[in-house]
Structures are given as structure tokens and as C-alpha cells.
C-alpha positions as CSV (number, residue, x, y, z in Angstrom):
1,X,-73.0,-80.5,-28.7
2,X,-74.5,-83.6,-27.1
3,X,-76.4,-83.6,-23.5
4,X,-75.0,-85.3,-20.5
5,X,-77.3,-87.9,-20.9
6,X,-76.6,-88.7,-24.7
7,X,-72.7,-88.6,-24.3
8,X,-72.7,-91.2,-20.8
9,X,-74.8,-93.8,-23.4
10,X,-72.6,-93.0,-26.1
11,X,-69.9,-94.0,-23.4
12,X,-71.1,-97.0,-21.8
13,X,-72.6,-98.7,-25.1
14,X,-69.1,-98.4,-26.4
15,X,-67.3,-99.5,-23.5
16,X,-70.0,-102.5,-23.2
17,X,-68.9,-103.6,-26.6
18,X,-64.8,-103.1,-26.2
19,X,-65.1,-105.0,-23.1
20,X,-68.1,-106.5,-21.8
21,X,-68.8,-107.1,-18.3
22,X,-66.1,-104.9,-17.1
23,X,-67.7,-101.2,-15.9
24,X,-70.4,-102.4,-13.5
25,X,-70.9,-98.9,-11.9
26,X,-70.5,-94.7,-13.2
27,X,-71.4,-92.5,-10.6
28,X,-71.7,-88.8,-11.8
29,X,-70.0,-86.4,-9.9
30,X,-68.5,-82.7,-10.4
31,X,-71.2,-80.5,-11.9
32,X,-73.6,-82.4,-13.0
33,X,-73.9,-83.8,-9.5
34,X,-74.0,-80.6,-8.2
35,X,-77.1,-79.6,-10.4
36,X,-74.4,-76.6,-12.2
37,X,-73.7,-78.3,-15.5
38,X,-73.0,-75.7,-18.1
39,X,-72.7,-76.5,-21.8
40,X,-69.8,-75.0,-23.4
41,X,-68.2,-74.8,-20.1
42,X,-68.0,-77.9,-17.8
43,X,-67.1,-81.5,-18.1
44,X,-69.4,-84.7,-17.3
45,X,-67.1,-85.9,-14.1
46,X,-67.4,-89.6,-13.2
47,X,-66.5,-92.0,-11.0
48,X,-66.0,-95.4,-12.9
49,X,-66.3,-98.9,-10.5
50,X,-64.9,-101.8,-12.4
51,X,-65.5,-105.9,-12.2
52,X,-61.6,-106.3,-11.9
53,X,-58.4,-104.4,-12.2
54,X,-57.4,-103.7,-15.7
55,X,-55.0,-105.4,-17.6
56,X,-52.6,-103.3,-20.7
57,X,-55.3,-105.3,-22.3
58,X,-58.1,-103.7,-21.0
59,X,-56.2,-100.4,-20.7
60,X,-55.4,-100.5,-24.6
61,X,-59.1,-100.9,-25.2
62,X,-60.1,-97.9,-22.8
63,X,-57.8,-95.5,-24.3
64,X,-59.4,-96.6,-27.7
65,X,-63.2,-96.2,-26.5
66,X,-62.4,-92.5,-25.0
67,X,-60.5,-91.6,-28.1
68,X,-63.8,-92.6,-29.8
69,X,-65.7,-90.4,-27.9
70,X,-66.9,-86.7,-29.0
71,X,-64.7,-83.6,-28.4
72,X,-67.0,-81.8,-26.7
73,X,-68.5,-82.3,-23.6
74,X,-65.3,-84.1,-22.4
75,X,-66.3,-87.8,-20.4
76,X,-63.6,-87.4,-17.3
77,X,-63.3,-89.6,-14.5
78,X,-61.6,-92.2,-12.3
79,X,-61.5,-96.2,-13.0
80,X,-61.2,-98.0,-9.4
81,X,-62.2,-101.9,-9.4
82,X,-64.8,-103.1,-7.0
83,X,-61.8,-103.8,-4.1
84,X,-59.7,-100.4,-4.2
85,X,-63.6,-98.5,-4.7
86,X,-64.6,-99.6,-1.3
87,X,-61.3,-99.1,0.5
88,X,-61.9,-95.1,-0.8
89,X,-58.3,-93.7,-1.9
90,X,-57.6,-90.7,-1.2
91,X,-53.8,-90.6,-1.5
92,X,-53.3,-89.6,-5.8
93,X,-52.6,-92.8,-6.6
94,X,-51.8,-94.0,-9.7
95,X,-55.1,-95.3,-11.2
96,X,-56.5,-95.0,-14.6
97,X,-58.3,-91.8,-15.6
98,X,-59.6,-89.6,-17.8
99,X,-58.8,-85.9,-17.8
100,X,-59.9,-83.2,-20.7
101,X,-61.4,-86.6,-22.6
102,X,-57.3,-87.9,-22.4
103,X,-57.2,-91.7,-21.4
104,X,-54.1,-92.0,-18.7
105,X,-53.1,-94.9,-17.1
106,X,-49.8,-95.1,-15.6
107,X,-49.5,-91.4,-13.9
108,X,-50.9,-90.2,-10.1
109,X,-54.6,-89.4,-10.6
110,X,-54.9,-86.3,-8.6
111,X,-58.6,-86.6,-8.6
112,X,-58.3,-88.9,-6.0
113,X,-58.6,-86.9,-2.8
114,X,-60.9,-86.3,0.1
115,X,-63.0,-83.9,-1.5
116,X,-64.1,-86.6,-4.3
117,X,-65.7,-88.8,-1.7
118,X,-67.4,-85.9,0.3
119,X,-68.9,-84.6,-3.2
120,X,-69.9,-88.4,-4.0
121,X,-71.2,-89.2,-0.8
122,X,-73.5,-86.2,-0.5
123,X,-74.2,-85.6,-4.4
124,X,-73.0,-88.5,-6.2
125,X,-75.8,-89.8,-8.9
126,X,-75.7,-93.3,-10.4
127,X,-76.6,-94.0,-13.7
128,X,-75.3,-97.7,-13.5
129,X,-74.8,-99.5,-10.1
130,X,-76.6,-99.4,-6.3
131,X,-77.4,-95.7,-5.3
132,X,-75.3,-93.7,-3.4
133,X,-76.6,-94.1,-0.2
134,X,-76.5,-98.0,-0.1
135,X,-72.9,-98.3,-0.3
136,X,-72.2,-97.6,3.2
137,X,-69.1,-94.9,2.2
138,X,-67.8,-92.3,4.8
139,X,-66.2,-88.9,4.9
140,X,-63.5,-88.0,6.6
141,X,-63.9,-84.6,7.7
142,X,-60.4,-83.8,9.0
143,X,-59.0,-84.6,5.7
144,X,-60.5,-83.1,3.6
145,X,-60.0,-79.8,6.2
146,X,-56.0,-80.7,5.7
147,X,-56.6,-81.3,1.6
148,X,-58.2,-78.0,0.9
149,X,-55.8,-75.9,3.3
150,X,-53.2,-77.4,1.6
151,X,-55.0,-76.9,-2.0
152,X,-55.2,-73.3,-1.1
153,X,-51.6,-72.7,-0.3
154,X,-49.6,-74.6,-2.8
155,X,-51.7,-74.0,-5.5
156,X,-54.1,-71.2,-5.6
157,X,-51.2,-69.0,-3.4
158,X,-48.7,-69.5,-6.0
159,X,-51.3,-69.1,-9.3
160,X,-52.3,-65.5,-7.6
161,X,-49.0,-64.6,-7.8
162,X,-48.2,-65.9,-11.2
163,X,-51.0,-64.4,-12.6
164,X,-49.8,-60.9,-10.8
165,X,-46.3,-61.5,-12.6
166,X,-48.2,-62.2,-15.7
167,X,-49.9,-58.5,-15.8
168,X,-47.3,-56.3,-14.0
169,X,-46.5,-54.2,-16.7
170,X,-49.3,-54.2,-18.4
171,X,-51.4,-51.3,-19.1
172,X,-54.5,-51.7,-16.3
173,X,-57.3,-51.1,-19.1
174,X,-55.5,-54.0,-21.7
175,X,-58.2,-56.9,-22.4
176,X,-57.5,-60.5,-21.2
177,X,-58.5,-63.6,-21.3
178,X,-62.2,-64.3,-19.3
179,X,-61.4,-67.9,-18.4
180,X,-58.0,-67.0,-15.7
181,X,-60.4,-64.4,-14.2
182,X,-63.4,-66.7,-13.7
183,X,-60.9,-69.5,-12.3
184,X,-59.8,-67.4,-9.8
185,X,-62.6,-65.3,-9.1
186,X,-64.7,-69.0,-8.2
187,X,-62.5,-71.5,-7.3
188,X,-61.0,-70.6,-4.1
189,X,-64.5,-69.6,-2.4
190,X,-65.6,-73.2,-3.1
191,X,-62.8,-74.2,-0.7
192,X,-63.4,-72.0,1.4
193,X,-67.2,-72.8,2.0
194,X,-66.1,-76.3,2.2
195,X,-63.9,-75.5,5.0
196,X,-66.6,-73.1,7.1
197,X,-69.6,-75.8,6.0
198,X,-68.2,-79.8,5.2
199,X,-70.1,-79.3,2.5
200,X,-69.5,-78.9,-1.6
201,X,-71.1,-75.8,-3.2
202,X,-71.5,-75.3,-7.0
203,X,-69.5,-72.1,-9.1
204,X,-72.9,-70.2,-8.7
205,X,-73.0,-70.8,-4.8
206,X,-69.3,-70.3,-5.0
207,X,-70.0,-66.6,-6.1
208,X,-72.6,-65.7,-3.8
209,X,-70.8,-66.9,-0.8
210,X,-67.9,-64.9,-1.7
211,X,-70.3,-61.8,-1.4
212,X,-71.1,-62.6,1.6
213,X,-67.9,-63.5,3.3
214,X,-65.5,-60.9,1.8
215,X,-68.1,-58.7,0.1
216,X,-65.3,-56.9,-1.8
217,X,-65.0,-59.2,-4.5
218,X,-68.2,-59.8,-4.8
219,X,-69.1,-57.9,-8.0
220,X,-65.9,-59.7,-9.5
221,X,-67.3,-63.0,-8.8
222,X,-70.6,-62.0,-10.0
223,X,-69.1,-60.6,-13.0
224,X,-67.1,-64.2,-14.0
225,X,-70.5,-66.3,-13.3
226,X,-72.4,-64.4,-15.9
227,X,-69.4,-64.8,-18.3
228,X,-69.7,-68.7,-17.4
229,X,-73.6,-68.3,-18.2
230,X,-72.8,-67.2,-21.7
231,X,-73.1,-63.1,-21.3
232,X,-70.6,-60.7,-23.2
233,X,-68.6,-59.7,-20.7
234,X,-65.0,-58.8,-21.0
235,X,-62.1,-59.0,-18.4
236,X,-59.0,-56.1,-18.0
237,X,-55.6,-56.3,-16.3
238,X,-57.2,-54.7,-13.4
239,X,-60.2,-57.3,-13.3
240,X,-56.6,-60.4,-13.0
241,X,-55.0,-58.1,-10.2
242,X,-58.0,-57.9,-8.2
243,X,-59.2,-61.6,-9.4
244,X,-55.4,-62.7,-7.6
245,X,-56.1,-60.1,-4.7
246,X,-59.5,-62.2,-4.3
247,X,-57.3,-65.2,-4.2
248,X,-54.9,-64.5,-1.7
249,X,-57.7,-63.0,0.3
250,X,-59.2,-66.0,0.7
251,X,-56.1,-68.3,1.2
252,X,-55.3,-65.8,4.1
253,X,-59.2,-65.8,5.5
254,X,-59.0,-69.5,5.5
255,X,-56.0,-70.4,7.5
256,X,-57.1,-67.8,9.5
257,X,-59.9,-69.4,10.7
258,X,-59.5,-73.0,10.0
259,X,-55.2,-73.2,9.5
């Protein structure tokens, strides 16, 4: 598998070549921002400035140069042109992107929320472009408050309760799949810290603050970062219940204090 490093040349030499000139910045973002990349397991995230707004031209050669590109790790990210980059959307627009190494082009990109430009502006590296810090962006605090609160309740509300249904009548000691578990058991404290904090914390810090703000899930969380890390550890029926108890203990905790 290549390294971040390896795949974001491999990446820009061939985008260079389909269409010179035209990607003037790439801005990392998501994990390997973060400092939390983990082979096998994350994505390289990016945010992608270009010299003008694409034409079907330029979009037919995009969707050519990331269907190019390796499997694994998957290049995802957002294309905004120089204008749109500065005005900082945060309203899903549709916009070209790049999810699970899948060129798309005429669909909402729901990476385009509050939360993108808080992670940029704090963690945001550039491999091509000005750094962060010299572009002059800004966060707006009380929307990404109102973006994660609504995150939590009309998507990580209704997954616990899917994944609930999914397991009712199943035997608590049946075997299931590691990467459900580990979804729930992490994502939903990372909202949550952003919500108490302003700030963006990795799957790792994810799991240790959910130790320390509803300590009962703790071991759970623990549990589903050493499976991300690459240890043997399997997941049961009870592990998904109390993985979607986790959730909807945090969804409730949050609009407790911040709803």
C-alpha cells in the first residue's frame, strides 16, 4: 500500500498532465491533518483550490485521473475554484468531489460543512499553495455548534437505533462485524468534544474523551481503537447494543448541555 506522501504525487503529477495549470492548491485535511492517519483504515482527505471552475471538459478528465489512481489509500476531497474557496461554503452544495476514490460532479457534496473549515483552519496542511494561516479564513463557531447537534440527531440517533433493530433477536454472544462497533463507539464523542471544546479531536482522542465524560463506555471505545490499530479483537451482539447505547448516550449528553 503506498504512503500519504507517494499517493498525493502520484495524484498531482497526473492531474498536472490531464490538465495543466488547473489545481493550484491541496490542502490535507481529515486524519492526516489530525496527525491519526492509519493505513488499512483511513482515507487521505483533501481540499482541492482550482484556477477556474470546471468545465464537463475538465470534469471528464478528473474522473479519468481518479479512476487512475490506486485502490487503496483512497485520494478524497473537495474541488472549489479560487472565487467559491474564499467565500467558504458551508451549505452541501453541489461541487465536484471525491468520496471512497469515486469522482462525482453533479450531486450535493456533503463534505461541505462548518466542521471542514474549523478542521482546515486549525489543522489544515498544504502540500501545494500559501499555508494555512496566510489565507485570512474564519470559523464560525455557532455553526458548526448547530451542524454537529444536528449531525447527532438525524444521523447518529437514527443509526443507533438501526443498528439496535439489526441485533434484536440475535443471540447476545453471536460475532459481528468490528467496523459498525468502531463507528459508533468513536464517532459521536468527536462531536461531542467539538461541541464542549471548538475544537477537532482525532479517533484516539475521541476514545479517551469518551472515558472521561461518560466513563461507562469507555472500555468500548478503547476496545474499537485497538481494533483500528491493527489488534485481534472481535466484536458480539452485546458489544453493537452497548456501541448504540454509547450513541444515544451521547446525542442525549450533548443537547443536554449545548441543545
Amino acid at each position: 500500500m503506498e504512503t500519504v506522501e507517494t499517493t498525493v504525487a502520484r495524484y498531482l503529477a497526473a492531474v498536472d498532465t490531464a490538465l495543466p495549470g488547473f489545481v493550484e492548491s491541496l490542502y490535507l485535511t481529515g486524519s492526516v491533518a489530525l496527525g491519526a492517519y492509519q493505513p488499512g483504515h483511513s482515507d487521505i482527505d483533501t481540499l482541492i483550490v482550482t484556477s477556474r471552475r470546471p468545465t464537463d471538459q475538465d470534469r471528464t478528465a478528473l474522473a479519468a485521473v481518479h479512476a487512475g489512481m490506486p485502490p487503496k489509500p483512497h485520494l478524497d476531497g473537495v474541488y472549489l475554484d479560487r472565487e467559491t474557496f474564499f467565500q467558504q461554503p458551508a451549505d452541501r452544495r453541489v461541487a465536484p468531489f471525491v468520496v471512497e476514490g469515486r469522482f462525482r460532479a453533479d450531486q450535493p457534496c456533503g463534505e461541505l460543512h462548518p466542521v471542514l473549515w474549523l478542521l482546515l483552519t486549525r489543522y489544515g496542511k498544504a502540500v501545494r499553495g500559501p499555508e494555512v494561516p496566510t489565507l485570512g479564513l474564519t470559523v464560525d463557531h455557532d455553526a458548526v455548534r448547530r451542524f454537529n447537534l444536528d449531525n447527532l440527531e438525524t444521523y447518529w440517533r437514527p443509526l443507533a437505533a438501526s443498528l439496535r433493530a439489526a441485533v434484536a433477536d440475535v443471540p447476545e454472544a453471536t460475532q459481528v462485524g468490528a467496523e459498525g462497533v468502531a463507528w459508533c463507539a468513536l464517532g459521536p464523542a468527536r462531536l461531542h468534544f467539538t461541541l464542549a471544546h471548538g475544537d477537532i479531536v482525532s479517533k484516539a482522542g475521541a476514545a479517551a474523551y469518551l472515558a472521561e465524560v461518560l466513563p461507562a463506555y469507555g472500555p468500548l471505545a478503547d476496545r474499537a481503537l485497538r481494533w483500528r490499530r491493527g489488534e485481534p479483537i472481535a466484536f458480539t451482539v452485546a458489544d453493537a447494543r452497548e456501541a448504540a447505547d454509547s450513541v444515544e448516550a451521547v446525542v442525549a449528553d450533548a443537547f443536554r448541555r449545548w441543545g
